[in-house]
Each structure stands twice: as C-alpha cells, then as structure tokens.
N, C-alpha and C positions, 0 to 999 in steps of 0.2 A: 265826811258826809255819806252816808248811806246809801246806798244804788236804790230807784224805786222801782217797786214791783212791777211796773209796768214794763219794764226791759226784759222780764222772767219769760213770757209768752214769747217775745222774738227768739230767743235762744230755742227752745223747744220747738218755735215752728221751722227753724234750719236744722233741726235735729237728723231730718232724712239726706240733709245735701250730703251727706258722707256714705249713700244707700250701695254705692258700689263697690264691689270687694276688694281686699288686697292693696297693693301700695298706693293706686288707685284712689280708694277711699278714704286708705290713710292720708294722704294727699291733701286732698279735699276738704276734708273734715280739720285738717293743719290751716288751711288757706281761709277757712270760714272762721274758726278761731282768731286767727290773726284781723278779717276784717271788722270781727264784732269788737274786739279791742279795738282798734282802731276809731269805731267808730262812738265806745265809750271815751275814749282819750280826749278826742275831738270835741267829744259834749263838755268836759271839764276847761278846757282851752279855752273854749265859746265863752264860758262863764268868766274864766281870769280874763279874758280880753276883752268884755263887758265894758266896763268904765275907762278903757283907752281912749276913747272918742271925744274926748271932754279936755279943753282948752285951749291954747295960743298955739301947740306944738300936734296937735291929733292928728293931724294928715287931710282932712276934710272929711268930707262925703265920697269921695275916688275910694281914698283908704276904710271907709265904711262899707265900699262894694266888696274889697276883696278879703277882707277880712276874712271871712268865710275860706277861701282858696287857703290861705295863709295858715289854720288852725289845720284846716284837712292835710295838708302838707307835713306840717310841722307831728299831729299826729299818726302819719305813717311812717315819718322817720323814725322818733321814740319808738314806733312798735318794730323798724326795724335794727335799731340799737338792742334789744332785747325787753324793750316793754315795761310793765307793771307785775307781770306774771300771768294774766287775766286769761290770756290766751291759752298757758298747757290746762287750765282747769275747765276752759268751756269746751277743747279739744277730746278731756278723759269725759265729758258729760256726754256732749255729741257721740263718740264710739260707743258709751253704754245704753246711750239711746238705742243706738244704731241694733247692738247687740240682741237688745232688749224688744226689738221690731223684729227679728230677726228669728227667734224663738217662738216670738207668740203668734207665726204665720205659720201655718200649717205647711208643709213640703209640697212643692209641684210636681206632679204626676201629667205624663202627658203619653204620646203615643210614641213608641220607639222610632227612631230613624236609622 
C-alpha cells in the first residue's frame, strides 16, 4: 500500500528539528526519524487491528478504548527492534534538509566580543 502524500509535508515540516550542530543534531534528527516511523507503523497497526472488535471473543468496548495504547506500544517496540528501515532514510533526508538550510542563509556577522 502506498504512503499518501499527505505524510510528505510532516516530514519536511520537522526537517529543522535537527537545526543544531554536531552530535547534538545528529541526535535529534536520529530521534525524529525514529518517532516518524513510529508513528507510520502505528498507522498500519490501527489498520490490521481494525476488524478485531467484531464477535463473541473481541474484548468489548474496554478493549476498544485501549486499542490505541496497544498499537502505539506495539509500534515503538518494532521500531526499537530495528524497524522497517523508514527511519535511516527520513534521518539522511532531515540532515540534507538541515544542510540544505544551512547554505542558503547567509553567514552572521555581528559585533566582535
């Protein structure tokens, strides 16, 4: 199934969370990678656990509340298992964003101290 374009604009608007230099950014820019995976996993999970709700064994309405918890769990662990991949790729995107900001601002010039 295809990722919808619509996920393309969040990526890009996190693209600054990595704005600070050095391992720092590197850092960062790792931890946001790993939440945006996470938080695609989690979208797929929602989907497979869609139709569990349905018959004599479903758990009720209780187990319809936490469902949610459950997915979000379940997809942080997968991402801490090692994932899909999703994450070193949104990670090399964010630094070349980052890069990419980074060039096209003119150098600060200020008064010596």
């Amino acid at each position: 199934m295809p990722v919808p374009l619509a996920v393309a604009p969040n990526v890009t608007a996190v693209a600054g969370a990595a704005s600070t230099t050095g391992a720092a950014g590197l850092d960062k820019a790792a931890a946001t990678a790993r939440d945006f995976e996470a938080m695609f996993i989690n979208a797929m999970l929602q989907q497979v656990f869609a139709g569990i709700g349905e018959g004599p064994f479903s758990g009720g309405y209780a187990a319809g509340m936490w469902r949610s918890f459950l997915t979000d769990e379940y997809a942080k662990t997968i991402v801490r298992a090692g994932g899909f991949g999703i994450a070193d790729h949104v990670q090399r995107f964010l630094l070349a964003q980052q890069e990419a900001n980074a060039a096209s601002q003119p150098p600060r010039t200020g008064p010596a101290s």
